[in-house]
C-alpha positions in Angstrom: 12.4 3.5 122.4 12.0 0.2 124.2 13.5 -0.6 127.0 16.2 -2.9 125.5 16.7 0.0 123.3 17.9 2.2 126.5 20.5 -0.8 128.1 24.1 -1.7 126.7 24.4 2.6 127.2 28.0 1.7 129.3 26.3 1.8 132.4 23.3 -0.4 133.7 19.9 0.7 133.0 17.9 1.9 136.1 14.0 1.9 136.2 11.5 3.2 139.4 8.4 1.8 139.9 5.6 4.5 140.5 1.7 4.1 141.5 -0.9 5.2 139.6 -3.6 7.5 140.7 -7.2 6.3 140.1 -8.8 9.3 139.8 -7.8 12.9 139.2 -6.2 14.7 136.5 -2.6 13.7 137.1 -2.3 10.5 137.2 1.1 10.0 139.2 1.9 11.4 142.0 3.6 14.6 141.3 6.3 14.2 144.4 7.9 11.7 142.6 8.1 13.1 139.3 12.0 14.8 139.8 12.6 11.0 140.7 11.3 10.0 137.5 13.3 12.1 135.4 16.1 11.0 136.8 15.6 7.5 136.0 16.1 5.7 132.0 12.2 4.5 132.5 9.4 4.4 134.9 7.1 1.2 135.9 3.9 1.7 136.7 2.2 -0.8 138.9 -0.9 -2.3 138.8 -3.5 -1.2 141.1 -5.4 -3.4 143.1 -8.5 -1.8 143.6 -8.8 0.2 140.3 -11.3 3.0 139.8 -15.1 1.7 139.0 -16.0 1.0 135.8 -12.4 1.2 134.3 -11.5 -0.7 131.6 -9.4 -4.1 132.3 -9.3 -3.5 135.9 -5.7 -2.7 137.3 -3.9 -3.3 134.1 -6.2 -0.6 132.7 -5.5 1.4 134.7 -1.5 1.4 134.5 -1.5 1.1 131.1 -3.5 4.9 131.4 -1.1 6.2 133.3 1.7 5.0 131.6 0.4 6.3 128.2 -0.4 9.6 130.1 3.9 9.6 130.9 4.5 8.9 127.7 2.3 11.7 126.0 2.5 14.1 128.8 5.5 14.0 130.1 8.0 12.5 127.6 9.0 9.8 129.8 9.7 6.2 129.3 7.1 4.2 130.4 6.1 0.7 131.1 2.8 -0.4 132.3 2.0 -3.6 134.0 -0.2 -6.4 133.3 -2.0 -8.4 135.3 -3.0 -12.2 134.6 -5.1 -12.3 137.2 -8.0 -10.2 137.7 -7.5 -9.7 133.7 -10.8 -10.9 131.5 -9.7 -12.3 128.2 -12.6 -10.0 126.8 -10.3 -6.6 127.3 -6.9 -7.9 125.8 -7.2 -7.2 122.1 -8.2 -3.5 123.5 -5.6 -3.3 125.5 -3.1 -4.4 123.1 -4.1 -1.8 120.8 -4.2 1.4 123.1 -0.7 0.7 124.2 0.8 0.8 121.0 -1.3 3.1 119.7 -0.1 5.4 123.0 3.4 5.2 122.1 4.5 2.2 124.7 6.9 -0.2 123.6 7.5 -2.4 126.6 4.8 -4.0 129.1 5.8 -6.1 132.4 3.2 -9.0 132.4 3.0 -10.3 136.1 0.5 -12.4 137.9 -0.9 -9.9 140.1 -2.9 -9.7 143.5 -6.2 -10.0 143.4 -8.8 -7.2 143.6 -11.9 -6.6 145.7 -13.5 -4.8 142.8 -16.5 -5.3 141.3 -16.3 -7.6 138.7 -12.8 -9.1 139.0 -11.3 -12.0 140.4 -12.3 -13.8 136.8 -9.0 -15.9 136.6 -9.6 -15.8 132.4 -5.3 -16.6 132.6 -4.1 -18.7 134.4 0.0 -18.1 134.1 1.3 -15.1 132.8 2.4 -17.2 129.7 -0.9 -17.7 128.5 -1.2 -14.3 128.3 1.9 -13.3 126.8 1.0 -15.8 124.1 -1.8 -14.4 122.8 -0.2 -10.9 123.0 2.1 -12.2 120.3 -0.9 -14.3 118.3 -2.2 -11.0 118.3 0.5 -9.4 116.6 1.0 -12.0 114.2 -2.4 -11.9 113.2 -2.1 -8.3 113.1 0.9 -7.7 111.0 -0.5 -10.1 108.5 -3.5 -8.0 108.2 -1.3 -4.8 107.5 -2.1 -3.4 110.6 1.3 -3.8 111.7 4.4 -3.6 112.3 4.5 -2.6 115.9 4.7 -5.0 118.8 6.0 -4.5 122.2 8.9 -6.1 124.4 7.7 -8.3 127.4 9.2 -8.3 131.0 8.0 -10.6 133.3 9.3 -11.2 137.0 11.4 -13.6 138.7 12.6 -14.2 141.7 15.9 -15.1 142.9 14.9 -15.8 146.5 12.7 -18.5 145.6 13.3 -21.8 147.9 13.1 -24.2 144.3 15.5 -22.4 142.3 15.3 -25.1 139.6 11.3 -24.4 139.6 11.7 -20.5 139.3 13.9 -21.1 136.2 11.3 -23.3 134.6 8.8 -20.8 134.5 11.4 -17.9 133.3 11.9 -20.7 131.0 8.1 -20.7 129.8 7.8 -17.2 130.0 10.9 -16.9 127.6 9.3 -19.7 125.4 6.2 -17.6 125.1 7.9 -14.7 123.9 9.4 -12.3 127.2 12.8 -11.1 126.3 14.0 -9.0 129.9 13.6 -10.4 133.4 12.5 -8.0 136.4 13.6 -9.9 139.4 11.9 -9.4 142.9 14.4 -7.3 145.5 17.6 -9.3 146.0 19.2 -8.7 149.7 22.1 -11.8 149.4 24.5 -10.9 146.8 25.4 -14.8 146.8 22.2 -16.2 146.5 22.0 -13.2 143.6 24.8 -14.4 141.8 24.0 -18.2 142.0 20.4 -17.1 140.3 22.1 -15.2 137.5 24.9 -17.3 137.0 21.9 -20.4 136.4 19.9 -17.6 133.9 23.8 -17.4 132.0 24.0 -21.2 132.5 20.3 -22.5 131.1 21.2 -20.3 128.2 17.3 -18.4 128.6 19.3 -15.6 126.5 16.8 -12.7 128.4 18.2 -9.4 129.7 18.5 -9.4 133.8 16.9 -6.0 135.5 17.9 -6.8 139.2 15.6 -5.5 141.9 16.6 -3.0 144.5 15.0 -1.4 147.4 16.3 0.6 150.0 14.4 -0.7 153.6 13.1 2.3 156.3 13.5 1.0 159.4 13.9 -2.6 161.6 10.8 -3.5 160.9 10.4 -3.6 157.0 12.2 -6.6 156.9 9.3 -8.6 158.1 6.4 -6.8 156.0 8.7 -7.5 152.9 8.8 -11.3 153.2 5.1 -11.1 154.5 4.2 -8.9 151.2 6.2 -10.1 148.2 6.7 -13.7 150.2 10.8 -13.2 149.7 13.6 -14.4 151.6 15.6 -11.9 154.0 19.5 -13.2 155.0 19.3 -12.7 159.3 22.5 -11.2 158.6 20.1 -8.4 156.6 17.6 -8.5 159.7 20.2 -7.8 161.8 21.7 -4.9 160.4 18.3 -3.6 159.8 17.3 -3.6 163.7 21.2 -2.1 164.8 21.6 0.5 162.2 20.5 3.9 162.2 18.8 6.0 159.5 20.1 5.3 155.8 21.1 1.8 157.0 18.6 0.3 154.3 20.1 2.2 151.6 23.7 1.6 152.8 23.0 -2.3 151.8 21.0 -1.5 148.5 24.3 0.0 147.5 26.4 -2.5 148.9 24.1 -5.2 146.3 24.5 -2.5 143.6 28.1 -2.5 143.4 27.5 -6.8 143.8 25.6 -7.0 140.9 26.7 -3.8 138.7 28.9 -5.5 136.3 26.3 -9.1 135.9 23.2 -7.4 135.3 22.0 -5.3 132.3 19.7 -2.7 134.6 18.5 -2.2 138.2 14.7 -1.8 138.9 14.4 0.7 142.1 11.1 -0.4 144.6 8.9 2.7 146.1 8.4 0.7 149.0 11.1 2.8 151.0 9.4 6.5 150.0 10.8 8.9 147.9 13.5 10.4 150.3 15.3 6.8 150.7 14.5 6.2 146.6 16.5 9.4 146.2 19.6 8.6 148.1 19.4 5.6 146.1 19.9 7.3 143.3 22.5 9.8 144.7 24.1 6.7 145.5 24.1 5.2 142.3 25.3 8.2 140.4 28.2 8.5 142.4 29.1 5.1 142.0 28.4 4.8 138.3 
């Protein structure tokens, strides 16, 4: 089932990311696995510096683990696909061994570039030009009688963004091109949060919200976040972060899951925090409900 298959259950959908291994005969890491099952779906990231010689680079190599999931472990899975870094060459490939693998949904993102051998070929240039000839690939295909069977896009968006009319320009495009669910970047201002879905409700982009979470470790992840994703952090968040004690990060991921619980159709849980803070996110969560 794809993933908008699993939301509009009478309580929102939740989804954990999870890194792929590039070598070894498990592909995930195995610690996480209870923290899988106890999640509706799991997204697998792209790795930068994929394994030598792999197909597609670090799409390839999510879309292996997440087929691996699927197969091996009977869990929902969703690969991600890079734009960048991504050779037009590979996608028709690509395409097929996902839906051939059972997956049903993919989250196309730009993607950081790799040091790799090989990569850094810029072929796409916005993830809509790659969703697009996902779905000119379908057509074609279903006219063939190869089909049915497509798959859902996600793409990202973020709601920290400085030019908030800008961001929902390109959700816009990405919508256009055919993405129907919208994985935003973690949100740590309920306002700011709200005024970003209430101008997705008010453009009319018609695309199911999966609001991003993550529960921070200490004072000092604030500043690697914005540094790494290039988000916006309240002070007020800061603050707290750098006076609280231990749980304080998941203490505010709650407070923004009980925000957002009833505007959103799912929450997408970060790694960055480790698995114990992921799972007292999901304690909390559960006992919220």
């Amino acid at each position: 089932m794809g993933l908008l298959g699993l939301m509009g259950r009478g309580r929102p959908l939740i989804t954990i990311e999870a890194r792929p291994s590039p070598a070894g005969r498990w592909p995930l890491d195995p610690g996480l696995l209870g923290l899988m099952r106890r999640a509706d779906a799991v997204v697998l990231t792209a790795l930068r510096d994929s394994a030598p010689g792999s197909p597609c680079g670090p799409s390839g190599e999510s879309a292996r683990a997440a087929i691996w999931a699927h197969r091996e472990l009977g869990l929902a899975a969703i690969p991600t696909i890079t734009c960048r870094d991504y050779p037009r060459s590979d996608r028709f490939e690509l395409f097929a061994a996902l839906i051939e693998g059972g997956i049903e949904t993919v989250l196309v993102v730009r993607g950081d570039p790799s040091s790799g051998p090989g990569r850094d070929v810029y072929d796409y240039r916005a993830t809509w030009e790659l969703i697009g000839d996902l779905r000119a690939w379908e057509r074609s295909r279903a006219r063939g009688g190869d089909g049915p069977g497509g798959l859902e896009v996600a793409v990202q968006a973020d709601p920290t963004a400085e030019d908030q009319g800008l961001e929902i320009e390109r959700l816009r495009r990405k919508r256009d091109s055919g993405a129907s669910i919208a994985f935003t970047q973690p949100e740590f201002d309920a306002d700011r949060g709200l005024r970003f879905l209430d101008r997705i409700e008010g453009e009319g982009l018609g695309m199911a919200v999966v609001m991003g979470l993550l529960a921070m470790r200490g004072p000092r992840s604030p500043g690697a976040l914005e540094a790494r994703l290039g988000i916006r952090i309240p002070a007020a968040v800061k603050d707290r972060m750098a006076r609280g004690g231990p749980g304080e990060g998941v203490r505010i991921a709650l407070e923004l899951y009980r925000a957002f619980r009833d505007r959103v159709d799912g929450f997408h849980l970060y790694s960055y925090g480790g698995p114990e803070a992921l799972s007292a996110l999901l304690d909390g969560i559960s006992a919220i409900g």
